[in-house]
VMD Tcl script that builds the backbone (N, CA, C; Angstrom):
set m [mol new atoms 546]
animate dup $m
set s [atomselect $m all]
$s set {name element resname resid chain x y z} {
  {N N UNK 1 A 210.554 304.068 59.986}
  {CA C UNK 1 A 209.327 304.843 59.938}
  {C C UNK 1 A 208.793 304.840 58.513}
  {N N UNK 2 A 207.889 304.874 58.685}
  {CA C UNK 2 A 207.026 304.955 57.590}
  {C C UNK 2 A 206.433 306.151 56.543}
  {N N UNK 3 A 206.575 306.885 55.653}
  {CA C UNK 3 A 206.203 308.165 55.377}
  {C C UNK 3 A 204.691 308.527 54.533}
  {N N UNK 4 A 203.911 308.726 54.723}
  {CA C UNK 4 A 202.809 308.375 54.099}
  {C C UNK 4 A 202.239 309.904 53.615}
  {N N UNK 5 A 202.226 310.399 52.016}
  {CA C UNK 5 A 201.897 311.812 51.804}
  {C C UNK 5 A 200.072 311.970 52.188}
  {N N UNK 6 A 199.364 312.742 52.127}
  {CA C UNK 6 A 198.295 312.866 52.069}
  {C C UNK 6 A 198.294 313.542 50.713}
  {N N UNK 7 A 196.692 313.888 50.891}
  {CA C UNK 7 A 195.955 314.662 49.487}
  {C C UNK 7 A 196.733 316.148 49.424}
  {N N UNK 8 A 197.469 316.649 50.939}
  {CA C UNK 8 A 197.925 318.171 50.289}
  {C C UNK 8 A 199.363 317.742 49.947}
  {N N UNK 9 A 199.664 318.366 49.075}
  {CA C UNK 9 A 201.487 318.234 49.499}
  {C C UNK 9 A 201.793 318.838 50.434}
  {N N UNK 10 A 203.040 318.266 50.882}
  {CA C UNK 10 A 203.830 318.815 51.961}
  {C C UNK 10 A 203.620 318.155 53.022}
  {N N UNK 11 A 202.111 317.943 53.328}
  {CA C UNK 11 A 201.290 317.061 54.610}
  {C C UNK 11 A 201.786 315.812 54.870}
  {N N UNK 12 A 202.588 315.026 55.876}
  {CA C UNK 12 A 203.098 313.649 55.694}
  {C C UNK 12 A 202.017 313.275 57.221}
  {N N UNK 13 A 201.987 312.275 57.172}
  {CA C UNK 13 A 201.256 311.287 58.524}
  {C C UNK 13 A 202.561 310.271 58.739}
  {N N UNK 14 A 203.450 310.192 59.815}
  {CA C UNK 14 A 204.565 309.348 60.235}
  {C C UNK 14 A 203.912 308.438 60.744}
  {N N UNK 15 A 204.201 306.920 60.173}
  {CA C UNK 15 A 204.069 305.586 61.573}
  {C C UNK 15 A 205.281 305.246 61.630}
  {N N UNK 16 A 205.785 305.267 62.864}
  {CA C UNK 16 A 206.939 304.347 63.355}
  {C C UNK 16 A 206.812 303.017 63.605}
  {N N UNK 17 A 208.092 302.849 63.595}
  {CA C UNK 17 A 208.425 300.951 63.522}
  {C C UNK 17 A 208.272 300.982 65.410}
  {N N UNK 18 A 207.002 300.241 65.742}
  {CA C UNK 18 A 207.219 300.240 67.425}
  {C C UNK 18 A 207.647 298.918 67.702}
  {N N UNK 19 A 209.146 298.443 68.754}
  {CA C UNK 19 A 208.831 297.622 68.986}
  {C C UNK 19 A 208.666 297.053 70.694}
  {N N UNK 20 A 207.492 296.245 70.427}
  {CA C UNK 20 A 207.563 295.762 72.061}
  {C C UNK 20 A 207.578 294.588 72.372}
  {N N UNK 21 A 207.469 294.517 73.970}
  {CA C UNK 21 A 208.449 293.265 74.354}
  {C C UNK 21 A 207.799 293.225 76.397}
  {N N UNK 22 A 208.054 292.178 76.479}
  {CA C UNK 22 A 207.608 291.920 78.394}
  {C C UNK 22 A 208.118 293.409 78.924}
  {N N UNK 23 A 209.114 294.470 78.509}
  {CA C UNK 23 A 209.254 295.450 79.102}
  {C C UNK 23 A 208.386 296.829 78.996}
  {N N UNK 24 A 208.074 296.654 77.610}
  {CA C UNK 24 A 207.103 297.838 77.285}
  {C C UNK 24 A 207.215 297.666 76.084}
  {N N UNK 25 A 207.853 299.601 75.457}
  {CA C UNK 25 A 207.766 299.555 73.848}
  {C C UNK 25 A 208.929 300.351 73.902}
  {N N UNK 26 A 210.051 300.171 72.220}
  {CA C UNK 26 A 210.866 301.530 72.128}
  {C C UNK 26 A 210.314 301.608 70.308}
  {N N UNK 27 A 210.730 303.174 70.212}
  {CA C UNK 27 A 210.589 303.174 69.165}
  {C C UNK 27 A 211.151 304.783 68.644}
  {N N UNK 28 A 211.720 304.916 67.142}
  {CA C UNK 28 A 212.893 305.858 67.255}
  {C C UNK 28 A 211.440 307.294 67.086}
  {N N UNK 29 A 211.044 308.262 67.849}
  {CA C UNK 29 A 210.495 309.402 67.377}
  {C C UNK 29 A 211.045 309.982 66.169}
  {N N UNK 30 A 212.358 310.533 66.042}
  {CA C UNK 30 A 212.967 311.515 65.019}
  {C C UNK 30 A 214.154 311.005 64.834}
  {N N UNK 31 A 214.401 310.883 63.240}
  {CA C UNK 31 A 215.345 310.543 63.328}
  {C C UNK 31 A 215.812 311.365 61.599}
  {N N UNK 32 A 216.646 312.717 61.897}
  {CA C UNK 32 A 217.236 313.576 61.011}
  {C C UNK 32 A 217.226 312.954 59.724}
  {N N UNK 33 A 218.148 312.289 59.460}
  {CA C UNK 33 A 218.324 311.593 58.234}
  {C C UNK 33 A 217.153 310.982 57.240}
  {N N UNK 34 A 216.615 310.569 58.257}
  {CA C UNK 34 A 215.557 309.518 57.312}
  {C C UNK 34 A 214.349 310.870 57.219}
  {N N UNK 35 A 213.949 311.608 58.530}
  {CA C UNK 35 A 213.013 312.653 57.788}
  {C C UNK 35 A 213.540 313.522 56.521}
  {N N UNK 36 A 215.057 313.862 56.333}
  {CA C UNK 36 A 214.926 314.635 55.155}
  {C C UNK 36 A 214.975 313.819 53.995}
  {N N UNK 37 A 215.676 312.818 53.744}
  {CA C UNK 37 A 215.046 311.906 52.976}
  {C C UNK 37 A 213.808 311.785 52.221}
  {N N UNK 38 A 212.632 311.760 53.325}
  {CA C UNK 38 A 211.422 311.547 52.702}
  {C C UNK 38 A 210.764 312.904 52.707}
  {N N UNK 39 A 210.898 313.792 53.308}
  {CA C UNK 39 A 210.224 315.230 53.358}
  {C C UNK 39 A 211.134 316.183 52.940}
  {N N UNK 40 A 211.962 316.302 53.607}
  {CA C UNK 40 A 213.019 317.608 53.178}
  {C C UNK 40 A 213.894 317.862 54.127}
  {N N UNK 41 A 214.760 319.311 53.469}
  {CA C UNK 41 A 215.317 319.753 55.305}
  {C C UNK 41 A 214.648 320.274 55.716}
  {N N UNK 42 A 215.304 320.463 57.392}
  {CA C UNK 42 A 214.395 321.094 58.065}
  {C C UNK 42 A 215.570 321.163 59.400}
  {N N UNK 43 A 215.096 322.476 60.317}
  {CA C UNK 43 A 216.222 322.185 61.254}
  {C C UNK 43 A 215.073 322.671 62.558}
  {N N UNK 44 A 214.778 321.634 63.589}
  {CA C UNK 44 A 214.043 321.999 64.271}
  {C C UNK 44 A 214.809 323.205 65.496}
  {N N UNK 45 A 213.495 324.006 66.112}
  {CA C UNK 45 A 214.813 325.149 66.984}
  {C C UNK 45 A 214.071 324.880 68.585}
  {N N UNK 46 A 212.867 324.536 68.204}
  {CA C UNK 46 A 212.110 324.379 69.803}
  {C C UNK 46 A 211.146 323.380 69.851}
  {N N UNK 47 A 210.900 322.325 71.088}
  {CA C UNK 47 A 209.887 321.705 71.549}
  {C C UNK 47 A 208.954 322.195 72.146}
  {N N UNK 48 A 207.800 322.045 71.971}
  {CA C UNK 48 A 206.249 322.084 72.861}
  {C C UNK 48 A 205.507 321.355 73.555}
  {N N UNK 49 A 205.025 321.530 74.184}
  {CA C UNK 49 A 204.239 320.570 75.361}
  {C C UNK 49 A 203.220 321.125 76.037}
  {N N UNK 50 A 201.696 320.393 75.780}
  {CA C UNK 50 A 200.565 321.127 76.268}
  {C C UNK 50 A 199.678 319.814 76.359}
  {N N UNK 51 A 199.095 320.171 77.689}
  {CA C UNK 51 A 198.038 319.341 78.294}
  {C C UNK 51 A 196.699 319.846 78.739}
  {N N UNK 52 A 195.743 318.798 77.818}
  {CA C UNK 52 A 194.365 319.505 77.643}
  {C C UNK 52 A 193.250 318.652 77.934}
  {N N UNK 53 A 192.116 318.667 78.204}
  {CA C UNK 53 A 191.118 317.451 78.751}
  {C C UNK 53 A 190.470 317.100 77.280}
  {N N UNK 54 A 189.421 316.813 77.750}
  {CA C UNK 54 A 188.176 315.949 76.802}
  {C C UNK 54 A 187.704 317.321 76.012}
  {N N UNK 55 A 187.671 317.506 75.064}
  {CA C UNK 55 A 186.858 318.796 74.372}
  {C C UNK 55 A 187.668 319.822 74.277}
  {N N UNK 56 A 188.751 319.708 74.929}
  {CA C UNK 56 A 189.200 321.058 74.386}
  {C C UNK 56 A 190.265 321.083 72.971}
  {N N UNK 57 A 189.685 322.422 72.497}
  {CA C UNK 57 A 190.167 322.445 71.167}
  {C C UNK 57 A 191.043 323.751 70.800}
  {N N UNK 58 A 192.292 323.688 70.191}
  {CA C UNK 58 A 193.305 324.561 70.074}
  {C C UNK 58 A 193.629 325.125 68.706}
  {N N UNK 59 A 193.297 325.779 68.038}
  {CA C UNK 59 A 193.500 326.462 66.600}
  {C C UNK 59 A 192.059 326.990 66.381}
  {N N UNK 60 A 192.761 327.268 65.049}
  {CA C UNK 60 A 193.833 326.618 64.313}
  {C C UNK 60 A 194.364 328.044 64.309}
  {N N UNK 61 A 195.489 327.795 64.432}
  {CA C UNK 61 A 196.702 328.627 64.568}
  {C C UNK 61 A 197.899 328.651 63.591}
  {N N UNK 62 A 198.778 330.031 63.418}
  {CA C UNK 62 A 199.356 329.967 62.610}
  {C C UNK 62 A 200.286 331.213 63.108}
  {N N UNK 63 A 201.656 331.175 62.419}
  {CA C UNK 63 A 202.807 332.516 62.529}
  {C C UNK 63 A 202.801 332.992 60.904}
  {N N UNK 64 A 203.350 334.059 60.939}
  {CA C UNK 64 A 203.066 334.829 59.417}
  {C C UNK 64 A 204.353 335.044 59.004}
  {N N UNK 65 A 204.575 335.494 58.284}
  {CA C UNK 65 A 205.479 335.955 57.512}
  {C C UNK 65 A 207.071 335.165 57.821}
  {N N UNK 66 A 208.054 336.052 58.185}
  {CA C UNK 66 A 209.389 335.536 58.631}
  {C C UNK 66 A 209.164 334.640 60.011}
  {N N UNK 67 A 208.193 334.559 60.507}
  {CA C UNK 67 A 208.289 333.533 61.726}
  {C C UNK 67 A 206.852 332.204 61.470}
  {N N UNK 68 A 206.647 332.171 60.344}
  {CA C UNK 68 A 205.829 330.641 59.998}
  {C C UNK 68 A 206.816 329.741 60.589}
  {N N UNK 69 A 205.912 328.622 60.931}
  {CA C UNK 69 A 206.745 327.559 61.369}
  {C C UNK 69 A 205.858 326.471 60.876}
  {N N UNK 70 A 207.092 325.287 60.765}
  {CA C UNK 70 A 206.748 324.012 60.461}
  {C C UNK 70 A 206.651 323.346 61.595}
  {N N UNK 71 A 205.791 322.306 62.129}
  {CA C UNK 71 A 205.199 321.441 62.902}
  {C C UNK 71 A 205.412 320.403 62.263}
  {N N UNK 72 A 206.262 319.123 63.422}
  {CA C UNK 72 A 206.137 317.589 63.665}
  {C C UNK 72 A 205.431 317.569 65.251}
  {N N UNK 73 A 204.546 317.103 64.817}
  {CA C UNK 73 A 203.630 316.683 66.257}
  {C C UNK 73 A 203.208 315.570 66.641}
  {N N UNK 74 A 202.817 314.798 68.132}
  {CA C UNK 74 A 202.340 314.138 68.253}
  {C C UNK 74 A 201.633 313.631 69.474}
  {N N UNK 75 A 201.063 312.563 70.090}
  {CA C UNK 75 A 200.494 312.644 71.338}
  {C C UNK 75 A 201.252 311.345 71.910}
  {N N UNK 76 A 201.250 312.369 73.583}
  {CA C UNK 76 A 202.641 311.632 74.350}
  {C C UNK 76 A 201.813 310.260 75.086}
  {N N UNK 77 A 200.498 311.363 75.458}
  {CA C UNK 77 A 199.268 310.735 76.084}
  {C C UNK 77 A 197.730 310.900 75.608}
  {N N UNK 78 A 197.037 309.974 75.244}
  {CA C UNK 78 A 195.640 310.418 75.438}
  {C C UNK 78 A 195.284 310.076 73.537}
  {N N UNK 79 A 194.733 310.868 73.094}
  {CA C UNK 79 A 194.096 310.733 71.779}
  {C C UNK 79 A 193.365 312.045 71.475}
  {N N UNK 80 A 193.601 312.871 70.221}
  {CA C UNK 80 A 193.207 313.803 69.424}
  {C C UNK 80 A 193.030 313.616 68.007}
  {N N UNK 81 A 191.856 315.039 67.183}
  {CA C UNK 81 A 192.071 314.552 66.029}
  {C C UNK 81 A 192.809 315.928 65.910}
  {N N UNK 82 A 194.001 315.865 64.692}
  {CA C UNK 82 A 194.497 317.066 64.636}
  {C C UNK 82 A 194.229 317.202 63.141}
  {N N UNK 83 A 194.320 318.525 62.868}
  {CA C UNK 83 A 194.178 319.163 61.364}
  {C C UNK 83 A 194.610 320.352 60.928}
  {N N UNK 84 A 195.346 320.430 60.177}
  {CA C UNK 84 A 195.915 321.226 59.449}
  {C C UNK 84 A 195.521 321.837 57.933}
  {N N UNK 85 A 195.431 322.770 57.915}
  {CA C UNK 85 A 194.531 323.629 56.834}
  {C C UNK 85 A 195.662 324.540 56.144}
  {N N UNK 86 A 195.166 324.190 54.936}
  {CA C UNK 86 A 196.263 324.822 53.763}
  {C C UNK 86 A 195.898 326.423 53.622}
  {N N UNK 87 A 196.799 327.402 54.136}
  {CA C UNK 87 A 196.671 328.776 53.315}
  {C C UNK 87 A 197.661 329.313 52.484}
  {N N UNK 88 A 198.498 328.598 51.984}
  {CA C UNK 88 A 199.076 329.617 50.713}
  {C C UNK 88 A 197.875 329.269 49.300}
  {N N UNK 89 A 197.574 330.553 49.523}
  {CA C UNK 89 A 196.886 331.199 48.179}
  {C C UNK 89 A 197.202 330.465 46.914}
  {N N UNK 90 A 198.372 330.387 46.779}
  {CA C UNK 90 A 198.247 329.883 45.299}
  {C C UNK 90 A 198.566 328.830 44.929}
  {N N UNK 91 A 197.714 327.685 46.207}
  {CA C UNK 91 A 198.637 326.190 46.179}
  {C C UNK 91 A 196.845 325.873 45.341}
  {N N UNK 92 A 196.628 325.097 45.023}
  {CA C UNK 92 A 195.573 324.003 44.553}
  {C C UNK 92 A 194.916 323.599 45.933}
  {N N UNK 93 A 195.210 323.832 46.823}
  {CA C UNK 93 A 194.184 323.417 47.863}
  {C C UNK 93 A 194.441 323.953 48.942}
  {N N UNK 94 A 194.408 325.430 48.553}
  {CA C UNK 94 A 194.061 326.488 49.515}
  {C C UNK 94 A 192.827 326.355 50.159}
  {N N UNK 95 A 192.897 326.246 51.386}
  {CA C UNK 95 A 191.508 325.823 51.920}
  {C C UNK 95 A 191.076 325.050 52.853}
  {N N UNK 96 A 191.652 324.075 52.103}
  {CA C UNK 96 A 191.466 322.225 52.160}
  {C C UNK 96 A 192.024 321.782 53.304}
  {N N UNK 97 A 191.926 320.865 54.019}
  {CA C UNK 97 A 192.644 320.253 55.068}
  {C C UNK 97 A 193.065 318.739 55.146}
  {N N UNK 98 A 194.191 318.768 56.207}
  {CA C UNK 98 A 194.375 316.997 56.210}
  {C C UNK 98 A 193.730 317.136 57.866}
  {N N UNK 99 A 192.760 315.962 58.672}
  {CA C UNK 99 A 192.787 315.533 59.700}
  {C C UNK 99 A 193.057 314.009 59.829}
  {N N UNK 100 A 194.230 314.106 61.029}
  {CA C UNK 100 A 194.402 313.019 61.593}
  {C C UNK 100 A 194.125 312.208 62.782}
  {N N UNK 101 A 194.250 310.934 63.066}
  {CA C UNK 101 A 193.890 310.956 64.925}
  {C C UNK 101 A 195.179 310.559 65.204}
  {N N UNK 102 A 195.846 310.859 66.182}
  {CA C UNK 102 A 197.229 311.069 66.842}
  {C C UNK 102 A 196.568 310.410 68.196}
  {N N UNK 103 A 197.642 309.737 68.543}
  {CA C UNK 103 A 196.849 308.844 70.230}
  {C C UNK 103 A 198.442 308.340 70.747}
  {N N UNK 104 A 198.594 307.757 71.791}
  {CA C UNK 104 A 199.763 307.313 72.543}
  {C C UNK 104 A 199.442 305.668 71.935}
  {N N UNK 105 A 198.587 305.108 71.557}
  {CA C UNK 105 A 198.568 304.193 71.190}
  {C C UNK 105 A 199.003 304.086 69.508}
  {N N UNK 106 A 198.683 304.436 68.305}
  {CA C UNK 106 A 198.803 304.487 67.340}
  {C C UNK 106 A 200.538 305.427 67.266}
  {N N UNK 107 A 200.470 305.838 67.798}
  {CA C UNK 107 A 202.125 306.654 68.210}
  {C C UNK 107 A 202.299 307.627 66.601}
  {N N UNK 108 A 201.522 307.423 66.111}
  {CA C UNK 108 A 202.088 308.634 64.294}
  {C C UNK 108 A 202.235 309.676 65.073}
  {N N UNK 109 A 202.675 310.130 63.864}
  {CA C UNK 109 A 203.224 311.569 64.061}
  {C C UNK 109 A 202.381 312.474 62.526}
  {N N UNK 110 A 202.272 313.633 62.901}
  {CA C UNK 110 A 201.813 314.457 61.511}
  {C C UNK 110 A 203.014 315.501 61.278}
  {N N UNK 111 A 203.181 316.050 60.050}
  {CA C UNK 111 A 204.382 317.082 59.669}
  {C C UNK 111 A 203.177 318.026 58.890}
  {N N UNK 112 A 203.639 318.949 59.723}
  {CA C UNK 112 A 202.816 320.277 59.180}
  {C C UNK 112 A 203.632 321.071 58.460}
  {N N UNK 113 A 203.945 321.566 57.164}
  {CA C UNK 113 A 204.823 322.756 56.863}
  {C C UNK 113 A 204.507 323.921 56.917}
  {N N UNK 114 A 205.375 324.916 56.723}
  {CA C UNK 114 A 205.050 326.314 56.802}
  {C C UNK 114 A 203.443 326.518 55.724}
  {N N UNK 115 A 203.135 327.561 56.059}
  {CA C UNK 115 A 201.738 327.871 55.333}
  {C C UNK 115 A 200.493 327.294 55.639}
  {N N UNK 116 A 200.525 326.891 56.688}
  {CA C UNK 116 A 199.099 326.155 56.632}
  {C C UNK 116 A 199.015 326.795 58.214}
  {N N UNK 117 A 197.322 326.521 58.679}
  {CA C UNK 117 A 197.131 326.816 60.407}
  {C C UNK 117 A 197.264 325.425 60.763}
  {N N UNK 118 A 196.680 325.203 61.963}
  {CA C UNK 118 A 196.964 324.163 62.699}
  {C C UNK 118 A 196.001 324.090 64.248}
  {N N UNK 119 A 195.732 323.125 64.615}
  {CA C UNK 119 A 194.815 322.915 65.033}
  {C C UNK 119 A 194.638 321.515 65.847}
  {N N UNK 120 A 193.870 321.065 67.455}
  {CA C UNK 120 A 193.891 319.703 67.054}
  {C C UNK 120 A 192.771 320.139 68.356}
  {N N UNK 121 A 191.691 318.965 68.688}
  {CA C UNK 121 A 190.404 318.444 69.261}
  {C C UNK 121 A 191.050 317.045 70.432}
  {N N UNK 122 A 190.622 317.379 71.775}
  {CA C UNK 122 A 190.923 316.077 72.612}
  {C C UNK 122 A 189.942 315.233 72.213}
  {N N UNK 123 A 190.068 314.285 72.205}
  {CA C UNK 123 A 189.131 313.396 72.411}
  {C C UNK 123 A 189.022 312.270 73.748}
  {N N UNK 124 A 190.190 312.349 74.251}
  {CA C UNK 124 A 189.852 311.458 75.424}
  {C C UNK 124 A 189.953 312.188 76.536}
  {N N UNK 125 A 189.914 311.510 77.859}
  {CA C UNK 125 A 190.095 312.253 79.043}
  {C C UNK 125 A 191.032 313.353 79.202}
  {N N UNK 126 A 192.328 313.409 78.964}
  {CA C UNK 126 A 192.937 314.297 79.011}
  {C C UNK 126 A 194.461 313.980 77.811}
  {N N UNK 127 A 194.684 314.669 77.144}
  {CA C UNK 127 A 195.942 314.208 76.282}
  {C C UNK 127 A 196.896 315.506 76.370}
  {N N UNK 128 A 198.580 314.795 76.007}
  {CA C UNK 128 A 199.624 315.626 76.232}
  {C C UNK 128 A 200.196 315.277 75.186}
  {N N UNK 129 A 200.076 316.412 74.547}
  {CA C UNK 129 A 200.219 317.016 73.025}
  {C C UNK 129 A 201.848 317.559 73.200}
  {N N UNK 130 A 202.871 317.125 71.685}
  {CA C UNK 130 A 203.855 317.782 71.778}
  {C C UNK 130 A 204.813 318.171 70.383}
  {N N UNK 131 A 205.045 319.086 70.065}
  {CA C UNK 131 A 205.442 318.924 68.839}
  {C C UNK 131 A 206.399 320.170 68.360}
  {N N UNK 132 A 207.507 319.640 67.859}
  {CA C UNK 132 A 208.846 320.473 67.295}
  {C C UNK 132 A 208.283 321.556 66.196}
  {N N UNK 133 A 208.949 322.190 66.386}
  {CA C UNK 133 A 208.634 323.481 65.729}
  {C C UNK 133 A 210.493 323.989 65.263}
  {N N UNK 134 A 210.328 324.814 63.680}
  {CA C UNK 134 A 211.284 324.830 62.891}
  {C C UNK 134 A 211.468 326.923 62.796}
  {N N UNK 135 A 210.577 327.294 64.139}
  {CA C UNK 135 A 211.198 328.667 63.786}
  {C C UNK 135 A 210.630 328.908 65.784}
  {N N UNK 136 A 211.069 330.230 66.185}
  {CA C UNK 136 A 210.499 330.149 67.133}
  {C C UNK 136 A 209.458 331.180 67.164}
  {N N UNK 137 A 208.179 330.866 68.441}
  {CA C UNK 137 A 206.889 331.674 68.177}
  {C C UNK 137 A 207.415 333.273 68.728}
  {N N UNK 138 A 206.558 333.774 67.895}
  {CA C UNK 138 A 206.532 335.632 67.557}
  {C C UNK 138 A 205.314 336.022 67.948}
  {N N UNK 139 A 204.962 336.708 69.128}
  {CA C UNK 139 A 204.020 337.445 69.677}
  {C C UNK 139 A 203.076 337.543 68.174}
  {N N UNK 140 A 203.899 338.669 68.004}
  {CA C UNK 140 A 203.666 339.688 66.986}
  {C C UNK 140 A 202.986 339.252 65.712}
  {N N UNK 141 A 203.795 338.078 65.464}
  {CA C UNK 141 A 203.297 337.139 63.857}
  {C C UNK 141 A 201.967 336.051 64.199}
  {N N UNK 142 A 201.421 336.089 65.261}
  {CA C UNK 142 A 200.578 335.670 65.624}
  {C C UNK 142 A 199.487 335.363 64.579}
  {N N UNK 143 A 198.570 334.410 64.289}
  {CA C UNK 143 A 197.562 334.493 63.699}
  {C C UNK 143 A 196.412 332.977 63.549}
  {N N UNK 144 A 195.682 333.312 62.583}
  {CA C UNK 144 A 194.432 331.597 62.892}
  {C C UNK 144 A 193.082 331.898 62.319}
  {N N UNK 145 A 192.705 330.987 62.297}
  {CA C UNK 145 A 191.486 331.445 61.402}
  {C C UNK 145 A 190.230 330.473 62.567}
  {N N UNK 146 A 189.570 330.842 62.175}
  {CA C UNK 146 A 188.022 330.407 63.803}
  {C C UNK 146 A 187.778 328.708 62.992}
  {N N UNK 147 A 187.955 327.620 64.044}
  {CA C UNK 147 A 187.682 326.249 64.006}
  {C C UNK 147 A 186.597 326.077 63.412}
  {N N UNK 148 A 185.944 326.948 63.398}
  {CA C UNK 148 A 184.662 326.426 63.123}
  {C C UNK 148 A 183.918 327.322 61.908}
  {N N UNK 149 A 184.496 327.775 61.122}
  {CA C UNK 149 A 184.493 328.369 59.780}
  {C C UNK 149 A 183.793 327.356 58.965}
  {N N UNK 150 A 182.715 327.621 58.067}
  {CA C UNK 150 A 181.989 326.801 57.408}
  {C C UNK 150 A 182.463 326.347 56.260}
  {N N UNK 151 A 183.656 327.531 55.630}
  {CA C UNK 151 A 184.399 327.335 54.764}
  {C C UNK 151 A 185.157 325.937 54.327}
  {N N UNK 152 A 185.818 325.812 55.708}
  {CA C UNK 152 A 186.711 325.198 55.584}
  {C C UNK 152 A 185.707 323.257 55.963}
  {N N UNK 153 A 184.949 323.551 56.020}
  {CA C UNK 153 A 183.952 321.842 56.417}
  {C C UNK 153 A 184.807 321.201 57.168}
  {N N UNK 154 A 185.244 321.684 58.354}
  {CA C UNK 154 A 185.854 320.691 59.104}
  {C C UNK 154 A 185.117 319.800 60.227}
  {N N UNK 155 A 184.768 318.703 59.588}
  {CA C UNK 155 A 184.004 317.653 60.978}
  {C C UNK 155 A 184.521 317.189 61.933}
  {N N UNK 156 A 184.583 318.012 63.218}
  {CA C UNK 156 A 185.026 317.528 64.172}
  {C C UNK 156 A 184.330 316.576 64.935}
  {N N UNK 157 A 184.848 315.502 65.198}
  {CA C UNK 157 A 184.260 314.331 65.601}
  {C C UNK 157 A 183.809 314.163 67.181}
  {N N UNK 158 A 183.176 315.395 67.829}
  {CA C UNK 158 A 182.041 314.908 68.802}
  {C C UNK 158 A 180.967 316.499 68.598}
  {N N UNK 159 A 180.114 316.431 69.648}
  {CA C UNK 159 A 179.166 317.523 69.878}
  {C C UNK 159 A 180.125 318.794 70.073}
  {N N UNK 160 A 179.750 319.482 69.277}
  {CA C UNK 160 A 180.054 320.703 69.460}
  {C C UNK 160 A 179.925 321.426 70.504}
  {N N UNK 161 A 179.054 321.439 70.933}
  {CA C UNK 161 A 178.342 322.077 72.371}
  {C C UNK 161 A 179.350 321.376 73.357}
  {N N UNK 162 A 179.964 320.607 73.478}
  {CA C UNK 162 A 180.898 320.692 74.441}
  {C C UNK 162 A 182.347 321.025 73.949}
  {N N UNK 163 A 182.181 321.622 72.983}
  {CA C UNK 163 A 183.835 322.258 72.737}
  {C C UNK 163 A 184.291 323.110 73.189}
  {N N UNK 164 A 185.499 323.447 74.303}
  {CA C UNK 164 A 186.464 323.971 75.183}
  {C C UNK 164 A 187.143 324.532 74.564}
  {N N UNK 165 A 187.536 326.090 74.420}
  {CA C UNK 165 A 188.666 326.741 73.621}
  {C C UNK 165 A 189.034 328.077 74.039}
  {N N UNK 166 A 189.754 328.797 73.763}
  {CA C UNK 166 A 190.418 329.779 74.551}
  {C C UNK 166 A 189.145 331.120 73.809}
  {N N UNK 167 A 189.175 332.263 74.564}
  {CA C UNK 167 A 187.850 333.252 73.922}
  {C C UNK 167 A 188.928 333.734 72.821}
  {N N UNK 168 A 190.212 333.802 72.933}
  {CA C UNK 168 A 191.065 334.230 71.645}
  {C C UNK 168 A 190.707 333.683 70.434}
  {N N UNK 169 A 190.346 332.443 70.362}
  {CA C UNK 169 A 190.239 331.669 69.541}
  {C C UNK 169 A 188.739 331.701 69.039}
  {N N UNK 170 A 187.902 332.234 69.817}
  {CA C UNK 170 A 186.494 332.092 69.759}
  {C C UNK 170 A 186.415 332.996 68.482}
  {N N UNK 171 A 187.540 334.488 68.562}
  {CA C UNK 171 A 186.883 335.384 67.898}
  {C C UNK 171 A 188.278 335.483 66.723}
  {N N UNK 172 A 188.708 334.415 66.281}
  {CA C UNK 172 A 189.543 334.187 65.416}
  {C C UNK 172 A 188.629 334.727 63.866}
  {N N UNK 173 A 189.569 335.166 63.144}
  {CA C UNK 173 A 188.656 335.333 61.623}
  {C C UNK 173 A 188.445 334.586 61.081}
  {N N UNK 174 A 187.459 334.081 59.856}
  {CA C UNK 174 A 187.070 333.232 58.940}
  {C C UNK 174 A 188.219 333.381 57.906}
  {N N UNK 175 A 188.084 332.285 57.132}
  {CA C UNK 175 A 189.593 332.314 56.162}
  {C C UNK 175 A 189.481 333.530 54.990}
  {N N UNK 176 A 187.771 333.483 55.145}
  {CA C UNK 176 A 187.492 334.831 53.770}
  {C C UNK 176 A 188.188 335.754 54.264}
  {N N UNK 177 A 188.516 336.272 55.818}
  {CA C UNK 177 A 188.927 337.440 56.322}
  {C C UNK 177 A 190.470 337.990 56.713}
  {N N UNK 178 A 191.348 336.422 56.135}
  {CA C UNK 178 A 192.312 336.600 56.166}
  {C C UNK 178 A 193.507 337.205 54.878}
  {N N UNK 179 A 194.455 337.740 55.328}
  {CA C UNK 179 A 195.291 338.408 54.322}
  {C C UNK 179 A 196.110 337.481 53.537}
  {N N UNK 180 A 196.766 337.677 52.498}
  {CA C UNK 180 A 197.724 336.868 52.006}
  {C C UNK 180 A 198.685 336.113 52.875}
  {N N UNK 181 A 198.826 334.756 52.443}
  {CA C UNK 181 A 199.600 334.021 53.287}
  {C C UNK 181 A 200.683 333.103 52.559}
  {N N UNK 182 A 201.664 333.080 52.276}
  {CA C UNK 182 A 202.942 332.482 51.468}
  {C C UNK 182 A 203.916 331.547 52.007}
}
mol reanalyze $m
mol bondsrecalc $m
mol representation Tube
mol addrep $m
């Protein structure tokens, strides 16, 4: 696999070595060793799995305090752009975001670390989104800031007017409205 940093730290974009053949494709998803190597430790505690159509959009989301979690994600099926937005306060690019496109074809993977929300946009007919998580989710520690915050300039790549999202999410706060985040 391949480890590729982006503009935030912490943010990695994974390509794996795929290989195929008259049978299909294999190729290693996770493999302990070589991620801490290039990122760090990390000890994953739970998998996720969610299936969503054309337009619908999920974040950006986040856990707080003792239950932040780190995200390796990726798409099993279909094609999304996903993005992840930096909130610890006192990083240099509080704010800022990495977006990626994640697809069953391109097979990457993104590593989200603690402190940031999270977020991702279908773009095709329907995609099945899945991704390890390094604490488990807390009702309670719940939190996210609204997709569509001007703040944050995130161009999501179709018409807006057909964007699909939960009303939780509709009435998510702007990042001005959020509390300290570490």
């Amino acid at each position: 696999m391949e480890y590729k940093k982006t503009a935030i730290e912490g943010v990695f974009i994974i390509e794996p070595r795929v290989f195929n053949d008259a049978r299909g494709y294999f190729f290693e998803a996770w493999k302990k060793e070589e991620f801490e190597a290039n990122v760090g430790k990390i000890t994953f505690v739970q998998d996720n799995e969610s299936k969503s159509s054309y337009g619908v959009l999920r974040g950006l989301h986040f856990q707080k305090g003792a239950f932040s979690q780190a995200k390796l994600v990726r798409v099993i099926k279909g094609r999304v752009v996903d993005v992840a937005v930096d909130l610890r306060r006192s990083s240099a690019t509080f704010g800022q975001h990495v977006m990626v496109e994640l697809s069953d074809e391109n097979k990457r993977q993104f590593f989200i670390p603690r402190g940031f929300a999270h977020g991702f946009l279908v773009l095709s007919d329907e995609a099945i989104f899945t991704y390890k998580v390094d604490n488990v989710y807390a009702p309670q520690a719940d939190g996210g800031v609204r997709w569509n915050d001007p703040e944050l300039g995130i161009k999501w790549p179709i018409d807006l007017s057909v964007v699909k999202t939960s009303e939780k999410d509709l009435v998510l706060p702007m990042l001005r409205d959020i509390g300290p985040f570490e």
